[in-house]
C-alpha atoms as an extended CHARMM CRD file, in Angstrom:
* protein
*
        71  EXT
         1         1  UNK       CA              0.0000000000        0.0000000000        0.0000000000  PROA      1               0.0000000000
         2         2  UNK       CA              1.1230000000        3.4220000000       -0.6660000000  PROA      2               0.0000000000
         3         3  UNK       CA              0.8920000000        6.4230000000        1.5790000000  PROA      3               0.0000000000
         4         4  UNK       CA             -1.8770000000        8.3530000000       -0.1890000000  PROA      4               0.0000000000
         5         5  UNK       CA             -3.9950000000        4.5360000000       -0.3590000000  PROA      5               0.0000000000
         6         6  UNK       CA             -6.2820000000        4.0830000000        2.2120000000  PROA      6               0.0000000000
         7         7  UNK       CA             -6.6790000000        0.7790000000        4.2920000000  PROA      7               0.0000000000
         8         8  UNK       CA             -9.7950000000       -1.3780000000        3.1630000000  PROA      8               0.0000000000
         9         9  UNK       CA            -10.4950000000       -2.2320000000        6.4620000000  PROA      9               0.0000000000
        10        10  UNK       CA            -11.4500000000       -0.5380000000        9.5480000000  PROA      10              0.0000000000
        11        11  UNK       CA             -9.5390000000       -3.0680000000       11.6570000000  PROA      11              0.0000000000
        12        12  UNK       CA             -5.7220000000       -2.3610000000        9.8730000000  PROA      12              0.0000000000
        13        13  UNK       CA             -6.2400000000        1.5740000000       11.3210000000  PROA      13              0.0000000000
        14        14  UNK       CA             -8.5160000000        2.8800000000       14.0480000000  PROA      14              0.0000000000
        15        15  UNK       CA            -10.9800000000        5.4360000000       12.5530000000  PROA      15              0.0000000000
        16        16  UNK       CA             -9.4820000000        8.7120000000       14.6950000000  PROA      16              0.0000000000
        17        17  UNK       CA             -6.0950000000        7.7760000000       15.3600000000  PROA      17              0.0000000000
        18        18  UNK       CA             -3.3480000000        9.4570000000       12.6420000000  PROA      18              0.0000000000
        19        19  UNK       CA             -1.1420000000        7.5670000000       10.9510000000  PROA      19              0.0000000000
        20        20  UNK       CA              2.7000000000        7.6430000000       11.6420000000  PROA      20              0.0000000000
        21        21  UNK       CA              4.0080000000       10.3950000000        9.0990000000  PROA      21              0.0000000000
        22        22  UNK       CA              0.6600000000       12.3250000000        9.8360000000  PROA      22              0.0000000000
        23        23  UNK       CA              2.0460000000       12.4160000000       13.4840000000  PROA      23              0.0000000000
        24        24  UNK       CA              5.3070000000       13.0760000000       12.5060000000  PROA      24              0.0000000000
        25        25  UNK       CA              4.7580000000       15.9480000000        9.7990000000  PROA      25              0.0000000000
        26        26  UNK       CA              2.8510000000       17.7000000000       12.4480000000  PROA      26              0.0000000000
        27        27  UNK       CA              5.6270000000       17.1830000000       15.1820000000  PROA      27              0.0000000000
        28        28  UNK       CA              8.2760000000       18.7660000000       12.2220000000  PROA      28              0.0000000000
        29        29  UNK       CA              5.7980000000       21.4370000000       11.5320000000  PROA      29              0.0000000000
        30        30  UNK       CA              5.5200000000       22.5680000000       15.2400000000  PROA      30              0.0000000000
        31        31  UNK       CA              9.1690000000       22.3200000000       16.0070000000  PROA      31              0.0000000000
        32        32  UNK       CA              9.6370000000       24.7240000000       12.9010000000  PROA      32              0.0000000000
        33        33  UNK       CA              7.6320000000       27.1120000000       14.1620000000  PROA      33              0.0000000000
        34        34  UNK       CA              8.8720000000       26.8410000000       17.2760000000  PROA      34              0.0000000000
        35        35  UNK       CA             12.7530000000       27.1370000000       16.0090000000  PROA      35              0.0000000000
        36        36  UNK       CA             11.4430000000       30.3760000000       13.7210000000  PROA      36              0.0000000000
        37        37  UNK       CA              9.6880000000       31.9250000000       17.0020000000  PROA      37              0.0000000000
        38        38  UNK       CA             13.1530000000       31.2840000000       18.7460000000  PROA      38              0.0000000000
        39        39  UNK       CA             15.1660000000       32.5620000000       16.2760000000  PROA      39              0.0000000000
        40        40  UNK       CA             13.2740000000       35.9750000000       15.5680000000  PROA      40              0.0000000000
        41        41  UNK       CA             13.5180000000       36.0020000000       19.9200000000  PROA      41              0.0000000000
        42        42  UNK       CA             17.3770000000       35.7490000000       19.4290000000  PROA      42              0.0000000000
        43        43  UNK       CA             17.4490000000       38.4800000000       16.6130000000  PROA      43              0.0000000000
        44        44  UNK       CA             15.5380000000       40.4910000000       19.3300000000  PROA      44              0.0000000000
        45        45  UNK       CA             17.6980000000       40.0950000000       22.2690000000  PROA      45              0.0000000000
        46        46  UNK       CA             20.8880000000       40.2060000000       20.1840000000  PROA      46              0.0000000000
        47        47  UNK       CA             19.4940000000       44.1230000000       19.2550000000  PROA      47              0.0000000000
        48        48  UNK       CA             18.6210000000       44.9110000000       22.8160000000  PROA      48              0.0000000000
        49        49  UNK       CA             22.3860000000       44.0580000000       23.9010000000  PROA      49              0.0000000000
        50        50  UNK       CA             23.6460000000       46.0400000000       21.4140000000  PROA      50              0.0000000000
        51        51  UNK       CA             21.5540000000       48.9270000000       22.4150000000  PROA      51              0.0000000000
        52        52  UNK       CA             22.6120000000       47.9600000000       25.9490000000  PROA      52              0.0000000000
        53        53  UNK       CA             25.8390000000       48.3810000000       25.2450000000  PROA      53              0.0000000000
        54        54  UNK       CA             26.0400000000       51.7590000000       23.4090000000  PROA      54              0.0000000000
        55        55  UNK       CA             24.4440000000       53.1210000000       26.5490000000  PROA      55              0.0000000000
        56        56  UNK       CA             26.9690000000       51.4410000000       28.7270000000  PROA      56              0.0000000000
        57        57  UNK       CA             29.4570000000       53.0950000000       26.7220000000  PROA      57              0.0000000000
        58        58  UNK       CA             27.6720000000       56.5530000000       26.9710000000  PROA      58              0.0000000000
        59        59  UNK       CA             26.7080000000       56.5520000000       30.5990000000  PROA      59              0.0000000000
        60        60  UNK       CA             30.5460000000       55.4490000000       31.3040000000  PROA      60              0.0000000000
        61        61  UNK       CA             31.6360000000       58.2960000000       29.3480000000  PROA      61              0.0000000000
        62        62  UNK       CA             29.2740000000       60.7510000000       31.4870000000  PROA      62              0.0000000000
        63        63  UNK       CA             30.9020000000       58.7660000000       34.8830000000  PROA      63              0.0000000000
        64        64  UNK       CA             34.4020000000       59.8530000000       33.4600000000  PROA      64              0.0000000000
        65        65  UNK       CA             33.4060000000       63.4620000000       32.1800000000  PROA      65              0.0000000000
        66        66  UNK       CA             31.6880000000       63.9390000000       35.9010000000  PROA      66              0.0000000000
        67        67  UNK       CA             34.8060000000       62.6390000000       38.1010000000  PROA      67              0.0000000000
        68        68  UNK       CA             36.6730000000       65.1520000000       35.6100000000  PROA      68              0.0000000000
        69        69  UNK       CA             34.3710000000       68.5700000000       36.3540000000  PROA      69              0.0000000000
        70        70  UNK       CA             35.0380000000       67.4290000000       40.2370000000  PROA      70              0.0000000000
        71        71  UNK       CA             38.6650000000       67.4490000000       40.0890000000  PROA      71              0.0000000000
């Protein structure tokens, strides 16, 4: 039998339970989606450090110009 036949009889496959690559195309499918959502996530957060760490490197800068105006 092929994968696109269908079983003659009720008895080789339950009526409501999937068969094996049905079950397993859907598990790929979610974990895609899942990896994309986690990937766009990482783009995100990899930004936000960047912005992070240009103000790091500004508010350090004010911390140096300040200790300078007190000296």
């Amino acid at each position: 039998m092929t994968p696109t036949e269908q079983p003659k009889s009720g008895a080789e496959r339950p009526l409501f339970k999937p068969d094996t690559e049905t079950v397993l195309v859907r598990g790929l499918n979610a974990m895609t989606k899942a990896c994309d959502a986690l990937s766009s996530q990482n783009a995100t957060l990899n930004k936000d450090i960047e912005k992070m760490k240009k103000k790091i490197a500004r508010l350090q800068e004010r911390v140096i110009e300040n200790q300078e105006e007190r000296e």
